[in-house]
N, C-alpha and C positions, 0 to 999 in steps of 0.2 A: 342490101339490107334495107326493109321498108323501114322511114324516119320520118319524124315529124319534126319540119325546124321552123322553127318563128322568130320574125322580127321586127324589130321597133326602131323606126328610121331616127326617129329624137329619143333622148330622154327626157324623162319629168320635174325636176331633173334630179336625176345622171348632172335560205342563204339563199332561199333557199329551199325553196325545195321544192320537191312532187312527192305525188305518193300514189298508190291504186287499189288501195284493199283496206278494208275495215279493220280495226285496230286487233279483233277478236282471229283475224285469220292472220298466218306467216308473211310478214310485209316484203312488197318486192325488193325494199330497199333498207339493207342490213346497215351499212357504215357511208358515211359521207365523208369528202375533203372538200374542203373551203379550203380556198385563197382568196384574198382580200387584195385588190389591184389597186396604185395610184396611177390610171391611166389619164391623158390630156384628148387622146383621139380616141373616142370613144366607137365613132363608125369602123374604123380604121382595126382598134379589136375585137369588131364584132365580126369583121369580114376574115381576121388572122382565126376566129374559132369557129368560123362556119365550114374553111377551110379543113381547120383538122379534123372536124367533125364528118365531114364527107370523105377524108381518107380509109373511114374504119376502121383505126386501128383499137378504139376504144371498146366497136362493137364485138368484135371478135371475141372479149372477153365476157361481151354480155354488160359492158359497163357504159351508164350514160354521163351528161354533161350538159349543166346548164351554165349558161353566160347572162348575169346579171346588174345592172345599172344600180347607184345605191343614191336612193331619193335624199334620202334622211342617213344620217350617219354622224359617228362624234370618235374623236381621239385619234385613232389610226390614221385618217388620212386617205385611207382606203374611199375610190369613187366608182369601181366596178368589184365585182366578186364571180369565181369560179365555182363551180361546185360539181363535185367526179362522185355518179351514183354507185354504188356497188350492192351487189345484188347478196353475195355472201362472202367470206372470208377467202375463197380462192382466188376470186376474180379482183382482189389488190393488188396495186401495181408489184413488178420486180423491184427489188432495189436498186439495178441498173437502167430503168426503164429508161429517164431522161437520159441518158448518153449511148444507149446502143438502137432504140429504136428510132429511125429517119421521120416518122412523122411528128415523132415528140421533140426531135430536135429540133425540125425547123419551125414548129410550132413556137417552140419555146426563145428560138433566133428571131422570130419573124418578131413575140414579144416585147421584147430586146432593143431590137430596132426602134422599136415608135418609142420608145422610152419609157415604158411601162415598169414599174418597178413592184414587187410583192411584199406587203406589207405585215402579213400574217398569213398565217397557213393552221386549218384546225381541223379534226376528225373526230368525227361524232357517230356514234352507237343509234340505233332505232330504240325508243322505247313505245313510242304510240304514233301509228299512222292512221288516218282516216281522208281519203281521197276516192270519190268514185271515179272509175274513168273519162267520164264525161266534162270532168273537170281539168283533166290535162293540156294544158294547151290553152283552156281557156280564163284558168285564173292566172293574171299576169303580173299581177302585183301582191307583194306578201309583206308581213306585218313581221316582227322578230324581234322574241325576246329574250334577253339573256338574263340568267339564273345565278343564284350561288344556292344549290338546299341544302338543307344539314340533314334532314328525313325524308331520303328520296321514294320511298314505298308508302308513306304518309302520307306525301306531298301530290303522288304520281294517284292514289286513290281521293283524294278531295279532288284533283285538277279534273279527272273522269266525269265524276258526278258532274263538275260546272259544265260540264262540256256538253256530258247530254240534257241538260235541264236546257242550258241557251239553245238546244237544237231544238227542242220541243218548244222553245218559246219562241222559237223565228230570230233569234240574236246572233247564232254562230255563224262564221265561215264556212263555205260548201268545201275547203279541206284545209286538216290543220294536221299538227303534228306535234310532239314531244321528243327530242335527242338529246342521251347522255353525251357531255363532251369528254371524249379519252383523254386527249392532250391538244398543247394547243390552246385552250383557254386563255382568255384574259381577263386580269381582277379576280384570281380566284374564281373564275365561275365553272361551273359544274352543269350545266343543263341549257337546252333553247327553246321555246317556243316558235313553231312557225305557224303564223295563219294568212290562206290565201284567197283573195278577190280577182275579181273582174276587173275593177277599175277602181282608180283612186277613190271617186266619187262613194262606189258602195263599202270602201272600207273605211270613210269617214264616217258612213251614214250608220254603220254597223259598230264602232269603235264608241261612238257618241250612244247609242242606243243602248248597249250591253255595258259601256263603261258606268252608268249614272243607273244601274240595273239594281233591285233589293239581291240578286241573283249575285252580282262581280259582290256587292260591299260585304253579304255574307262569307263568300269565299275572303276573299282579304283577310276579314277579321281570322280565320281558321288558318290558314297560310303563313299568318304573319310571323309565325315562331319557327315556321319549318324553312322560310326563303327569303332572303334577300334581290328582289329586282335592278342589278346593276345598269345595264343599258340600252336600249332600244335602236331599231331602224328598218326603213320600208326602203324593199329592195323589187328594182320593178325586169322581167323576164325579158331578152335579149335576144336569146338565142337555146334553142334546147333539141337534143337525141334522146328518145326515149332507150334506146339500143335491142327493142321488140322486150324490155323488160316488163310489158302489160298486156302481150299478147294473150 
């Protein structure tokens, strides 16, 4: 199986996500699992999921998997994050997967071992992808925000508009995204924002630029009745299989 896998010897320090199709076509990537890790050996699980990552068993179903370091974070405790792509509603795990399939066990053993503990576990819905493929691999660092909306069809048509106005005005990330969260939420929230850079460096430059924007303070004021902004964090790319889902 051709795979693209990347890694990052340090953290910055040390979900989410990718994407490859514009929001207006059938996104590759239907539902996402996050798990949230309180790992201490960060190399150590980066090499236990490069591992499972080259046994295939993920691909077979056409499902990918990134491994993520979390810069910024609050509450959980969580210092790495998993996140399992699924392309559409078949390719979800079994219910048995962790105890009958050998690569997920020892995956899951080898976890274990280093002392890795799971903090949370969450599954999220696609509602807006926009990722060219060119940006796979190369945005490494992602911005993420957590939601509670009370008017998600409101909410999801104002966020649009901000999204192509900052694109036309050079402010946006080269890929970003919107997911309902099914379950699994914490604090009540209901929705994430993902946006992804290159480097630290251009998501400050980018965050500063678009946050002090008439463009963001406009939106706020329209927002501010449909969402509550719970919590935020920059989570930087570790390790990733596309599983040929941008072929």
């Amino acid at each position: 199986m051709k795979k693209y896998l990347g890694f990052v010897v340090a953290l910055l320090l040390p979900l989410s996500g990718f994407a490859g199709h514009h929001e207006e076509s059938e996104p590759a990537i239907q539902y996402v699992l996050t798990q949230g890790i309180k790992a201490d050996n960060a190399p150590a699980s980066a090499g236990a999921a490069a591992k499972f990552l080259q046994s295939g068993v993920l691909g077979k179903r056409g499902v990918g998997m990134g491994l993520y370091g979390l810069n910024a974070s609050s509450g959980n405790g969580a210092t790495m994050a998993i996140d399992y792509y699924y392309p559409n509603g078949a390719s979800l795990p079994p219910a048995d997967v962790q105890t009958v399939s050998p690569p997920h066990v020892a995956f899951f053993d080898e976890m274990r071992e280093l002392g890795n503990e799971t903090v949370y576990s969450t599954i999220m819905s696609t509602v807006v992808e926009v990722a060219p493929q060119s940006t796979i691999g190369v945005n490494k660092v992602f911005y993420l925000y957590y939601l509670t909306v009370t008017d998600p069809a409101g909410y999801v048509a104002e966020w649009k508009k901000l999204m192509k106005a900052m694109t036309k005005e050079g402010m946006a990330p080269t890929s970003y995204g919107l997911r309902e969260i099914v379950a699994g939420g914490e604090n009540g929230e209901t929705h994430m924002i993902w946006m992804g850079y290159p480097s630290m460096q251009v998501l400050m430059e980018l965050y500063h630029k678009s946050n002090n924007s008439d463009l963001a303070a406009d939106f706020r004021t329209k927002a501010a009745s449909m969402r509550t902004l719970s919590r935020t964090a920059i989570a930087s790319q570790l390790a990733l299989d596309t599983a040929q889902m941008f072929e």
